[in-house]
C-alpha angles and dihedrals in degrees: 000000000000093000091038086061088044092059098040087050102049088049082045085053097045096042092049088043102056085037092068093038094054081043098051097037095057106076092041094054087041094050095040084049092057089041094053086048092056095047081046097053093046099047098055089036093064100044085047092050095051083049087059090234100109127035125221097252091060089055095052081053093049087049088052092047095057104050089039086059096038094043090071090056097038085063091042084052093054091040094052098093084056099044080055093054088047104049082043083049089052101047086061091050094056094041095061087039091056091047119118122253126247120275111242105212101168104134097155120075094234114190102215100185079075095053104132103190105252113139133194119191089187111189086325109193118185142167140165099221108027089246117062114049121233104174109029106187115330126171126167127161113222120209118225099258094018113143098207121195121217117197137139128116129311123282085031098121099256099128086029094061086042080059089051095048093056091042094241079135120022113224127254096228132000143023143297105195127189112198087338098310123098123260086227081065104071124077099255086233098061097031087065095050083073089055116085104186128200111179131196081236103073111217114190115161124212113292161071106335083232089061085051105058088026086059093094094040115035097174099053123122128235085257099057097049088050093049088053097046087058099060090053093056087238097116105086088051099042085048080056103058112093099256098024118216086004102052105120124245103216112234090266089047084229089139086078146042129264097245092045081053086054100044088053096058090044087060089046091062095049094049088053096056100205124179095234125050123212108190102177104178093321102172100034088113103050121072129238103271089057087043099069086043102065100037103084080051086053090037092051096041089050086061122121081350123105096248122199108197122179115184141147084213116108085202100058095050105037093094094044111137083224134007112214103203106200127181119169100357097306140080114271096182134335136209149091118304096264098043090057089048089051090053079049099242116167094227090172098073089059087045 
């Protein structure tokens, strides 16, 4: 891997590098060209003019023509470093337009309103490329209402089995099963309404504060949303912004901090009442005051619901039904917190 990234950075350098140079050389050829034009067109003018073939008002023509046919590519020449980063831009659009589609393999007609919340990773194999494993054999059973900690160190497969879980990659061998169907049998739509997601890297779109938490949720009422921004101990700052649920988050979401972004998305996801909770570092972005705030919400909306938390914070997973330690795609141990202290596992150093 290590030479892999040597290589990939050194074409990265010399591509970069002859980039800027192209870049930089171009106005001055282009100028120095035009330059060159003008002394021409004097020179021979003159002689010209001596001569009495020419007058001194074709050369002055002459003079006008030649700036009038340099001065477009003069532009073209400022603007090249631009034209580069927009073909390069368009190479990436029509990639990800060329890409295939997802297969749709739902067969079964799964009514997910029934979905209870039990989970079977049975002998789950995974991995990106085909050639270097990710997930070796991993196989947990989830109970209906669980909340399961992931931990372990990075690189160990913990975001990688939540992508598993909402089909954004299928697995090699074996089986993800949701109350004893594969997940391949449901249609990926309506799998992944089950699914309420709160990542350590915040997303809120422009617009009202009220179209953000309701996105999940359209139909939702104001007091819903209000209702939702409570427990998530939102309420009092949002009240505080000049035009309340309607002030507007710009599209950079600049406009707030990153903990009030947080706490939004976390009262998305309680306004969306989903079946499965995805916490992925969830709280990495509020500090600790706001954490414990928010910790009897998050305690209260995980209850009676199948609840995935990863985290690094000691805090967030303690109280955890069951810990999953994972180190290179696999389970490492397994148990409540106390139960891995008293087989005097140092879970610390995974968390």
């Amino acid at each position: 891997m290590t030479k892999e990234f040597e290589k990939a950075n050194k074409e990265l350098y010399h591509s970069g590098w002859k980039s800027q140079f192209l870049s930089g050389l171009m106005f001055p050829v282009m100028n120095f060209i035009s330059n060159a034009g003008y002394v021409g067109v004097a020179v021979a003018g003159g002689y010209l003019a001596i001569n009495g073939s020419l007058t001194v008002g074709n050369i002055q023509s002459f003079i006008q023509y030649n700036k009038q046919f340099t001065q477009p590519i003069n532009q073209i020449a400022q603007i090249s470093s631009m034209l580069q980063a927009m073909i390069a831009a368009a190479e990436r659009i029509f990639g990800f337009l060329e890409e295939q589609e997802e297969v749709e393999t739902g067969k079964k007609n799964v009514i997910v309103k029934e979905t209870k919340g039990n989970i079977t990773f049975d002998h789950v194999k995974f991995s990106y490329d085909g050639e270097t494993p990710i997930i070796k054999d991993f196989n947990a059973n989830v109970q209906e209402g669980q909340k399961i900690a992931i931990v372990g160190p990075t690189g160990a497969g913990k975001t990688t089995m939540v992508k598993l879980l909402m089909r954004f990659y299928d697995v090699q061998d074996g089986a993800i099963l949701i109350d004893g169907n594969n997940i391949k049998d449901f249609a990926r739509g309506e799998l992944r309404k089950l699914f309420g997601m709160v990542l350590q890297d915040t997303w809120l779109f422009g617009g009202t504060v009220k179209d953000n938490i309701k996105y999940g949720k359209e139909e939702a009422t104001d007091d819903q949303v209000i209702e939702a921004a409570k427990a998530a101990h939102v309420h009092h700052f949002i009240k505080t912004l000049p035009q309340g649920y309607n002030s507007i988050i710009n599209e950079e979401s600049s406009n707030i901090s990153a903990g009030q972004k947080q706490l939004m998305t976390i009262a998305r996801v309680i306004l969306a009442d989903p079946k499965i909770l995805i916490l992925d570092e969830a709280t990495s972005s509020i500090d600790t005051r706001t954490e414990i705030q928010i910790q009897a919400a998050m305690d209260n909306l995980m209850k009676g619901r199948t609840s995935f938390i990863i985290a690094h914070r000691l805090s967030t997973i303690k109280n955890a039904d069951l810990i999953l330690v994972m180190n290179h795609g696999d389970i490492v141990e397994q148990g409540k917190h106390e139960e891995l202290l008293k087989k005097e596992r140092i879970l610390c150093r995974t968390v």
